[in-house]
Residue frames as a rotation matrix with the C-alpha (Angstrom) as fourth column:
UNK 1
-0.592 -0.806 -0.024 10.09
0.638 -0.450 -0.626 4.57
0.493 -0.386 0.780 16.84
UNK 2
0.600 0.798 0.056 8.72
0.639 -0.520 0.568 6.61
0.482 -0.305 -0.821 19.56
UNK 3
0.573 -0.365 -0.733 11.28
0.251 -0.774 0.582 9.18
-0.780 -0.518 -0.352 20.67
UNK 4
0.975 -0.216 0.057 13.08
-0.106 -0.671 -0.734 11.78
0.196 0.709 -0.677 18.81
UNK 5
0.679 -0.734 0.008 15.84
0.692 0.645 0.325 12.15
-0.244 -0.215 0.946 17.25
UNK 6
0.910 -0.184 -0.372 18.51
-0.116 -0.973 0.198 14.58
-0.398 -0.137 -0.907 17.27
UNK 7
0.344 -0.674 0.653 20.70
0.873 0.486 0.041 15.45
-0.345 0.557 0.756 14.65
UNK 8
-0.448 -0.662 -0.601 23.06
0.303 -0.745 0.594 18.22
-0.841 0.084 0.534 12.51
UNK 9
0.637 0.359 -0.683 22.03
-0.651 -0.225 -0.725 19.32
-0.414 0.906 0.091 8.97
UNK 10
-0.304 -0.504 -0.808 24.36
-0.952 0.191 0.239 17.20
0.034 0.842 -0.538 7.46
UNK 11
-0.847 -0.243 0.473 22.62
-0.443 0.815 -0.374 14.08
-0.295 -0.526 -0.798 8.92
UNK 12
-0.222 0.956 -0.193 19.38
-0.599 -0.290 -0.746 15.00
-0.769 -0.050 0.637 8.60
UNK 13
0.061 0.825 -0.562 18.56
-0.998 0.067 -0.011 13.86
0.029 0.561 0.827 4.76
UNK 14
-0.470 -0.139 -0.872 20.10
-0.334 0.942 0.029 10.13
0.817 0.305 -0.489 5.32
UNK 15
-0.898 0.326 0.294 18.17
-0.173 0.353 -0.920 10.01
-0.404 -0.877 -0.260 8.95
UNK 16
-0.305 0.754 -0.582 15.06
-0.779 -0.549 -0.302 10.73
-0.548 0.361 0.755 6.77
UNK 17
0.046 0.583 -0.811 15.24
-0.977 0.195 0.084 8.50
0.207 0.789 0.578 4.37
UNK 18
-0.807 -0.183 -0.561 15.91
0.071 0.914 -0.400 5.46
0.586 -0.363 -0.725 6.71
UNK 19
-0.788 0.612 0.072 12.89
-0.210 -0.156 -0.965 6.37
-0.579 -0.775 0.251 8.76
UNK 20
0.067 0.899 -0.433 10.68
-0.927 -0.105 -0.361 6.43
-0.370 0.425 0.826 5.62
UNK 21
-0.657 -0.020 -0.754 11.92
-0.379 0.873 0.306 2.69
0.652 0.487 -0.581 4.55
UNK 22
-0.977 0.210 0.031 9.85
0.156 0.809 -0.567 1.60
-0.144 -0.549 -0.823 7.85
UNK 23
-0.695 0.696 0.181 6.50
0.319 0.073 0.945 1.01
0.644 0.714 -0.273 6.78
UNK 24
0.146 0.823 -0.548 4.37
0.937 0.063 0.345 1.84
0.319 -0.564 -0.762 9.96
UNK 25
-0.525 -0.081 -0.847 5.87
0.425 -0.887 -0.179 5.45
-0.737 -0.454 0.501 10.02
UNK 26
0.548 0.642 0.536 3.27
0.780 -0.161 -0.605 7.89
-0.302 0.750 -0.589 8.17
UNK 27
0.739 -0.066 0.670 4.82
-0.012 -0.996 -0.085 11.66
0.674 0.055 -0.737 8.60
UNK 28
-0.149 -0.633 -0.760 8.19
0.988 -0.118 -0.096 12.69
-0.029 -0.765 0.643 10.28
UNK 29
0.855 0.388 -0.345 7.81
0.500 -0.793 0.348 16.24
-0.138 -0.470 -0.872 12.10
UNK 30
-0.296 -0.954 -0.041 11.71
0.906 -0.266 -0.328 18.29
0.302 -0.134 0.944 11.73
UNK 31
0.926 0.270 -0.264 12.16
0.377 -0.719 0.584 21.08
-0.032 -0.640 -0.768 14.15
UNK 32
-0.013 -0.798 0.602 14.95
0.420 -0.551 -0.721 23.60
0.907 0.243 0.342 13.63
UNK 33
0.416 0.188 -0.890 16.63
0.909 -0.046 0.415 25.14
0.037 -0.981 -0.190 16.44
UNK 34
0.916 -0.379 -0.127 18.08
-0.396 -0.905 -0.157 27.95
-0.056 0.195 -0.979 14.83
UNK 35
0.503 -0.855 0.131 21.78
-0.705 -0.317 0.634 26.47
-0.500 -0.411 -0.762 15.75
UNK 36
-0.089 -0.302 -0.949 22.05
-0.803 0.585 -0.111 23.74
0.589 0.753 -0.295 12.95
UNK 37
-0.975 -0.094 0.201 20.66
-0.198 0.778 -0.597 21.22
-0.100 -0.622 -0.777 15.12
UNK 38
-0.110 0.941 -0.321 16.94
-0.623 0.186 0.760 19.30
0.774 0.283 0.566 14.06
UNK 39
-0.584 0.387 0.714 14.99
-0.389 0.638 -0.665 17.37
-0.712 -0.666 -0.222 16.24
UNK 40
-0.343 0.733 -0.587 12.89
-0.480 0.400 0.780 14.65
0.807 0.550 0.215 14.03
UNK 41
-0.079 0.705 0.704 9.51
-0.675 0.482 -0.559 12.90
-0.733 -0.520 0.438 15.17
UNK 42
-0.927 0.157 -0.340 8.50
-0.144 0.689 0.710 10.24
0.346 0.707 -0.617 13.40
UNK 43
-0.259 0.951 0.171 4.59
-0.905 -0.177 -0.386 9.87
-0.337 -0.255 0.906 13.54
UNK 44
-0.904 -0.238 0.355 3.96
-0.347 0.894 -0.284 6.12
-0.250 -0.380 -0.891 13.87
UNK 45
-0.704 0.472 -0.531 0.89
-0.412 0.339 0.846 4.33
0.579 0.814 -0.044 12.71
UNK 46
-0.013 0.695 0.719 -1.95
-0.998 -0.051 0.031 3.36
0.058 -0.717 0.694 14.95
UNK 47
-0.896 0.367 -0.252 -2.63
0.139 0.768 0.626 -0.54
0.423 0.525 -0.738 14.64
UNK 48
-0.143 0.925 0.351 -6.54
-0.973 -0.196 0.121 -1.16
0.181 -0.325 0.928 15.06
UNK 49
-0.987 -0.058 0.152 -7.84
-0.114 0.915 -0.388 -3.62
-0.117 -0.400 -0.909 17.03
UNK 50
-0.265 0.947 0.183 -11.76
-0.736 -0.321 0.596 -5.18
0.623 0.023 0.782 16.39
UNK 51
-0.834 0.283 0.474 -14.03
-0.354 0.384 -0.853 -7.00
-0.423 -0.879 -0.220 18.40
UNK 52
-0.731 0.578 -0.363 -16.71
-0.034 0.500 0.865 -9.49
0.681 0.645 -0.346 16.92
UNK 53
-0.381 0.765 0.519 -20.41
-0.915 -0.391 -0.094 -8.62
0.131 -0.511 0.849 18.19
UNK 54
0.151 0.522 -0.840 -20.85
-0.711 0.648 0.275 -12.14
0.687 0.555 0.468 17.03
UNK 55
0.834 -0.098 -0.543 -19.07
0.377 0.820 0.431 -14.50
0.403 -0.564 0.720 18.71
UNK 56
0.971 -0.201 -0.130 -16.43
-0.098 -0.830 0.549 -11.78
-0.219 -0.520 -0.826 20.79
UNK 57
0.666 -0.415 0.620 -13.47
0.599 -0.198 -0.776 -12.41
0.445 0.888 0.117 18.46
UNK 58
0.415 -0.056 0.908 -10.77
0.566 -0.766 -0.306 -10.05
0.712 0.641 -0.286 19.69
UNK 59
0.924 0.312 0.220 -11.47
-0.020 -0.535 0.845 -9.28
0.381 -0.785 -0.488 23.38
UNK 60
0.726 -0.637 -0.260 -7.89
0.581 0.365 0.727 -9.76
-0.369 -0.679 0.635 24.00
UNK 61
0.715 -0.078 -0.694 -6.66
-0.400 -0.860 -0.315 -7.96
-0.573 0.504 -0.647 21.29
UNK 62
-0.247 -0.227 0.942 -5.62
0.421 0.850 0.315 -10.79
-0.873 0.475 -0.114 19.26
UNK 63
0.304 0.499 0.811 -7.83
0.925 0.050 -0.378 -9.18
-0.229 0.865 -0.447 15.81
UNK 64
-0.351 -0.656 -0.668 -5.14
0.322 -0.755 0.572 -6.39
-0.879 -0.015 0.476 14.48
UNK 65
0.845 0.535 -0.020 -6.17
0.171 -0.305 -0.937 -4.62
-0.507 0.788 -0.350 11.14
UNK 66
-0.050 -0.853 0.519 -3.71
0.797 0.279 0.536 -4.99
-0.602 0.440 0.666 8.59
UNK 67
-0.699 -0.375 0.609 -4.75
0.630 -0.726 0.275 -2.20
0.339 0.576 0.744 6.10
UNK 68
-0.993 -0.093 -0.077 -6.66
0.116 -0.910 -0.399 0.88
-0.033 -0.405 0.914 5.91
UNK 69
-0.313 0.936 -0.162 -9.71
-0.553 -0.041 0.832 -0.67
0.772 0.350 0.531 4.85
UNK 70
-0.088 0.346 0.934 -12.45
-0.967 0.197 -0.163 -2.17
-0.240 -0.917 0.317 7.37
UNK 71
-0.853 -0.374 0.363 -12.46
-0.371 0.925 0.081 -6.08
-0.366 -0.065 -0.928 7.70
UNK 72
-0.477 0.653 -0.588 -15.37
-0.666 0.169 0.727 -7.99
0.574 0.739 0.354 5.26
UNK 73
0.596 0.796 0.106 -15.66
-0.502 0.266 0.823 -10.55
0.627 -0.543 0.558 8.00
UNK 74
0.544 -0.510 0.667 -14.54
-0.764 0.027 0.644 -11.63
-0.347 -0.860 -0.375 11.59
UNK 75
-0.374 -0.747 -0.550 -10.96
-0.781 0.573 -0.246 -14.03
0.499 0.338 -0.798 10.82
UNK 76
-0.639 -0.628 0.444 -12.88
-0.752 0.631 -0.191 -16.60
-0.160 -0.456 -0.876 13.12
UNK 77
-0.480 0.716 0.507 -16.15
0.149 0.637 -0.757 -17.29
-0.864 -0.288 -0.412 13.02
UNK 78
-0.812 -0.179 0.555 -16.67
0.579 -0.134 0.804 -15.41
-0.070 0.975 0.213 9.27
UNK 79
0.150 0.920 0.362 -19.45
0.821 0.088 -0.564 -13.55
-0.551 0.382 -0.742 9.57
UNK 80
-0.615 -0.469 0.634 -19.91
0.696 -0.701 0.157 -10.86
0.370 0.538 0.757 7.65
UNK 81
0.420 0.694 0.584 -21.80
0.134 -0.684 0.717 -8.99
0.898 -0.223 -0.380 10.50
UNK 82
0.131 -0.326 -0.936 -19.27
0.821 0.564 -0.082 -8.87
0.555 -0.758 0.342 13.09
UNK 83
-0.665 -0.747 0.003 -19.77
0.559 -0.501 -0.660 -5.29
0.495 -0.438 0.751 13.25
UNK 84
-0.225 0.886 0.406 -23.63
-0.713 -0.434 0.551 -4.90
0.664 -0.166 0.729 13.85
UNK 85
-0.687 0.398 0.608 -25.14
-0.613 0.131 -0.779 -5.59
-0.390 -0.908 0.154 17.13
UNK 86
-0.973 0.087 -0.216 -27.01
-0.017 0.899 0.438 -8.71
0.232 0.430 -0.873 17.27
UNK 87
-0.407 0.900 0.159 -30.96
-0.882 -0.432 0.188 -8.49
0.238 -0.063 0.969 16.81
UNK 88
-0.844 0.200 0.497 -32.66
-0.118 0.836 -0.537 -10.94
-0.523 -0.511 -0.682 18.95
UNK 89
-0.757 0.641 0.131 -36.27
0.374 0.259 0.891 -12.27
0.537 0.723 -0.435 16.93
UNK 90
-0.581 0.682 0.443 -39.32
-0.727 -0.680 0.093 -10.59
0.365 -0.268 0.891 17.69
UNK 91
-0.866 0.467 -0.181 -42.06
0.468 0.883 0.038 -12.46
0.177 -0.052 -0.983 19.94
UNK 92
-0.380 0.916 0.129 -45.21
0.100 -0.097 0.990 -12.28
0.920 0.389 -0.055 20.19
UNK 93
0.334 0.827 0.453 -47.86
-0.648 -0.149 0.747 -12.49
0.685 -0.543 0.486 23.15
UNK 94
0.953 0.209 -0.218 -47.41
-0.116 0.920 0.375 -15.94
0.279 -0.332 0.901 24.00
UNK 95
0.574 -0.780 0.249 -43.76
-0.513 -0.105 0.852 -15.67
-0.639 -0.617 -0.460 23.98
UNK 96
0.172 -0.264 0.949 -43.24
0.742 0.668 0.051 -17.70
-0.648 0.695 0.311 20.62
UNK 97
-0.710 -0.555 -0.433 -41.34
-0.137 -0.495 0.858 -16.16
-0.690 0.669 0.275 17.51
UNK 98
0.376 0.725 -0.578 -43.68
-0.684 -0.204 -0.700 -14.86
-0.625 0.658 0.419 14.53
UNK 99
-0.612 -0.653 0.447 -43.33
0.239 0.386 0.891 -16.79
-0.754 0.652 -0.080 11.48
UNK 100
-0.617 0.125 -0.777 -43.68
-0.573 -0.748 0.335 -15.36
-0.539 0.652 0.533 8.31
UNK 101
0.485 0.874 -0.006 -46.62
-0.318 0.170 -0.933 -16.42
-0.815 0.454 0.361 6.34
UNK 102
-0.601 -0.124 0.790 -45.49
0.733 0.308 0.606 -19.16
-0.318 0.943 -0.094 2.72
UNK 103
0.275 0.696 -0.664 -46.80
-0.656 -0.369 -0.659 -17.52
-0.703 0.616 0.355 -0.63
């Protein structure tokens, strides 16, 4: 719900508690006008969208977050680094990649 809603005092606590059955509302706002008349807000939930650094996951806004926690890894390609910038290997002189030394 994104617009307010105007009501009497007798209306008020059953408008309330139908607003809190919908899960994506967090916090309703009630304004008194002095004349027995409230205005309620209802304060809606963001949804987040992400974006995979990996393989770009998202760019449509297809990759919604479901809870409040951050995602373990991207829903397509799995990594579990879709949120760190990718780190290209280090080269050398010549232009060839180092390779670590066997022990």
């Amino acid at each position: 719900m994104k617009s307010d809603i105007n009501c009497y005092k007798t209306e008020l606590a059953s408008i309330v508690q139908g607003l809190f059955l919908d899960k994506t509302i967090t916090n309703i706002y009630i304004e008194s006008e002095g004349n027995g008349y409230y205005n309620v807000k209802p304060n809606v939930i963001l949804r987040l969208t992400h974006i995979c650094n990996r393989c770009g996951h998202g760019k449509d806004g297809e990759w919604v977050q479901r809870g409040n926690t951050m995602p373990k890894r991207c829903p397509h390609c799995t990594s579990p680094y879709w949120n760190k910038p990718y780190q290209y290997p280090s080269l050398n002189k010549q232009g060839k990649t180092r390779k670590k030394k066997a022990t």
